[in-house]
N, C-alpha and C positions, 0 to 999 in steps of 0.2 A: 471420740470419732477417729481421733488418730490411727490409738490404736488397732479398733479393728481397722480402719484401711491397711494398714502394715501386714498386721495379717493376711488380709484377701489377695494380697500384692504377691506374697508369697505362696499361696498355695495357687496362683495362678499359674509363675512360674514354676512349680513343679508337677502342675497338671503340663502344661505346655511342653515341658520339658520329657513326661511321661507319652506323651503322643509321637512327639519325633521318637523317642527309641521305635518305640511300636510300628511307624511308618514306614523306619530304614529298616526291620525286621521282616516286614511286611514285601519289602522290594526285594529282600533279598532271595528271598522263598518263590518271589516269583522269577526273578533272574534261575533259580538250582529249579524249577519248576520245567521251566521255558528249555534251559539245557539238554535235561533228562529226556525230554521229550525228544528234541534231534537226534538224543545217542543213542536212545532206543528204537528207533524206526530204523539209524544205519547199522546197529545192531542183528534189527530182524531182517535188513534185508543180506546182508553179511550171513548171517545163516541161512538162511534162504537159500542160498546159491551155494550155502557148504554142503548144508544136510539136504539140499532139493526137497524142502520144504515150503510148501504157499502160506504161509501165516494171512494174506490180505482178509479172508471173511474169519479165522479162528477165532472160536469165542473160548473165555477161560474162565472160572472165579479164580479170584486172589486176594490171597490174606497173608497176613506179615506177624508171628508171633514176636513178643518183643520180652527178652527179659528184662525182670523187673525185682528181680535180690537186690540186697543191701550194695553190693560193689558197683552198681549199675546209677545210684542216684546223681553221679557228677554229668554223666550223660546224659539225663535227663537235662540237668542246670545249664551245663554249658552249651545247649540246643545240639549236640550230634543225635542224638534219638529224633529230635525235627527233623533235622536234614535229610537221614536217610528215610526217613518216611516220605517226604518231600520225593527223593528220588527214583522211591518206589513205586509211587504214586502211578507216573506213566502206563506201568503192567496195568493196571485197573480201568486205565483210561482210553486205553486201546484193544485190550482184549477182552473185557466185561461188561455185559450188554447193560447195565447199569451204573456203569464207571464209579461204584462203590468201592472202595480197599478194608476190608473187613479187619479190625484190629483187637488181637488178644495180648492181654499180657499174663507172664508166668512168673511164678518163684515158687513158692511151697503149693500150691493151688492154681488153677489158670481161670482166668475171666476173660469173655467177651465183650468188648465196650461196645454199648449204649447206643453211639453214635458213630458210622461208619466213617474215614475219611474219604472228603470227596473234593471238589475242584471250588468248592465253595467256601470250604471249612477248613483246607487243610495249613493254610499259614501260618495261624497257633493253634493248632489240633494239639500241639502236650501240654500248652496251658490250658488253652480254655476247655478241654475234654479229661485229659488222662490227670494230668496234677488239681482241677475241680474237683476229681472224684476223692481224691483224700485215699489213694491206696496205698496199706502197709508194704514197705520194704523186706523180701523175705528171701528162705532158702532158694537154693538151686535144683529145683525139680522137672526134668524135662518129661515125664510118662506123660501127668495130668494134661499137659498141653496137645502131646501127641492124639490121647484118649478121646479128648473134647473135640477135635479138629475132623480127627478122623472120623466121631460120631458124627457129628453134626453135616459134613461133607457126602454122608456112604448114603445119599437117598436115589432117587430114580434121577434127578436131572444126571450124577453123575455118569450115567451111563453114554450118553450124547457129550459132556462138556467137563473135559476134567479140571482140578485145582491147584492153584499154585500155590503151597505153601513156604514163605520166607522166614524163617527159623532162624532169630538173630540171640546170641548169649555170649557171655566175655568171661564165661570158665565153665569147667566139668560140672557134671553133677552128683550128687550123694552117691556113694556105691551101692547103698541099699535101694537106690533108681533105677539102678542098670539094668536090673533083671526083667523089673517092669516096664523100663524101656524099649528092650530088647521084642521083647512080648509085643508092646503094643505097635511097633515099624512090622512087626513080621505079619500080624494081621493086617494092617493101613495097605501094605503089599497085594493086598486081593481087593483094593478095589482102589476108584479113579482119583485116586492124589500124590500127589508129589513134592516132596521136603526137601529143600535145599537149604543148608546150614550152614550158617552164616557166624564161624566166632571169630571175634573180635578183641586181641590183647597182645599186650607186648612179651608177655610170659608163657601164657598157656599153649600147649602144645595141641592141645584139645585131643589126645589121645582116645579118650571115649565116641568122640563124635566120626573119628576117623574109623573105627571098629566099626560104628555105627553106619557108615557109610561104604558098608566090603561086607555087609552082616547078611551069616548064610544064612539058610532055609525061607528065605521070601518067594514067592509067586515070579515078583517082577523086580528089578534093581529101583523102588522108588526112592532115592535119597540121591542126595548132590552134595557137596563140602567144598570150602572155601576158607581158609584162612588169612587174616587182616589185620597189620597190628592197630590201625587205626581206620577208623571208616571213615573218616573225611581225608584219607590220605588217597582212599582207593578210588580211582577214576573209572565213569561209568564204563568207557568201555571194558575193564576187566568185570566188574559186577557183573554187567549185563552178559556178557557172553559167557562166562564161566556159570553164570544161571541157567542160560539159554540150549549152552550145549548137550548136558547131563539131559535136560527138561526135553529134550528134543529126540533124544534114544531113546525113554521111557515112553514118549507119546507113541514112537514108532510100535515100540514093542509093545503096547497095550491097543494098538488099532486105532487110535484116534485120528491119525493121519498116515501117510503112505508116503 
């Protein structure tokens, strides 16, 4: 009888032990939650008043591609992939009439996950969604993600409500990409979406994304760039505005607002 009591003893304390991390995880996502939220509304009103823009009734979708190559899995571990999903969260929750954040991830292939983040789900949205799902760590492919986004986005709502897309990766992609990349920004340019790219590293120059973001023959300038050596270093207000401003010259120039 001892024995197992000794036992039970023990895996008490490490259930017990297992819930407090969980609970301070849990406060903390709602504290980076609760933040986001204030710096995005002085954000929108902050452009507002730059670009003489009314954001109050704009409705937007918004989705966050995330990569998901081999170099990316310590971010997944060390919760910076939470976070900034956490922080992006707000775009979805103010501007999308279902305050869903629609989430893909890329490497060699892009997927659409399953299950959208929302104001319910989103405090372990990488555990309990993205690292449940058991997906391979792979190359660096940005066409497939473009291709899928821009399919999936190019129907009739977008002609009233265009899309935000958050475009997050922490180095180049294959050269044998590029050309299909190029290809697929130049079509996505004819209709209502917009890529804002988001790399993140202490080395890469992201030379391809910057091409990518100056890249002629489009319709309309849809792309934005942004370089970060770390994304828990970058404070919302640079996110948010350096999102906001590019986001806010293509709306103009696409007619969506005036």
């Amino acid at each position: 009888m001892a024995l197992f009591g000794f036992f039970g003893k023990k895996n008490n304390g490490t259930s017990q032990a297992t819930n407090t991390a969980a609970s301070i995880a849990e406060e903390k996502q709602k504290i980076i939650l609760f933040e986001s939220k204030e710096d995005l509304q002085r954000a929108v009103v902050n452009l507002s008043k730059e670009k003489g823009i009314n954001f109050d009734k704009f409705k937007m979708r918004v989705a966050i591609v995330m990569d998901h190559s081999g170099s990316m899995d310590w971010q997944y571990n060390n919760g910076n992939v939470q976070n900034i999903l956490t922080r992006l969260l707000p775009f979805a929750l103010q501007f999308d009439d279902n305050g869903r954040l629609e989430v893909y991830l890329f490497d060699d292939v892009c997927i659409k996950m399953d299950v959208d983040m929302t104001e319910e789900n989103y405090s372990s949205y990488v555990d309990d969604v993205i690292k449940k799902g058991h997906y391979n760590y792979g190359g660096t492919r940005y066409a497939p993600a473009i291709q899928m986004t821009d399919e999936f986005y190019n129907d009739d709502e977008s002609k009233t409500t265009p899309t935000l897309v958050f475009f997050i990766t922490d180095g180049d992609n294959y050269k044998s990409d590029r050309a299909p990349s190029d290809e697929a920004i130049i079509k996505s340019s004819k209709h209502g979406i917009f890529y804002m790219f988001i790399g993140t590293s202490k080395t890469c120059d992201f030379e391809y994304l910057r091409h990518l973001d100056d890249l002629d023959g489009r319709k309309f300038d849809n792309t934005g760039f942004m370089s970060v050596k770390d994304l828990n270093s970058t404070s919302n207000d640079d996110l948010f505005m350096n999102s906001l401003k590019d986001f806010s010259d293509w709306l103009k120039a696409k007619g969506y607002v005036k």
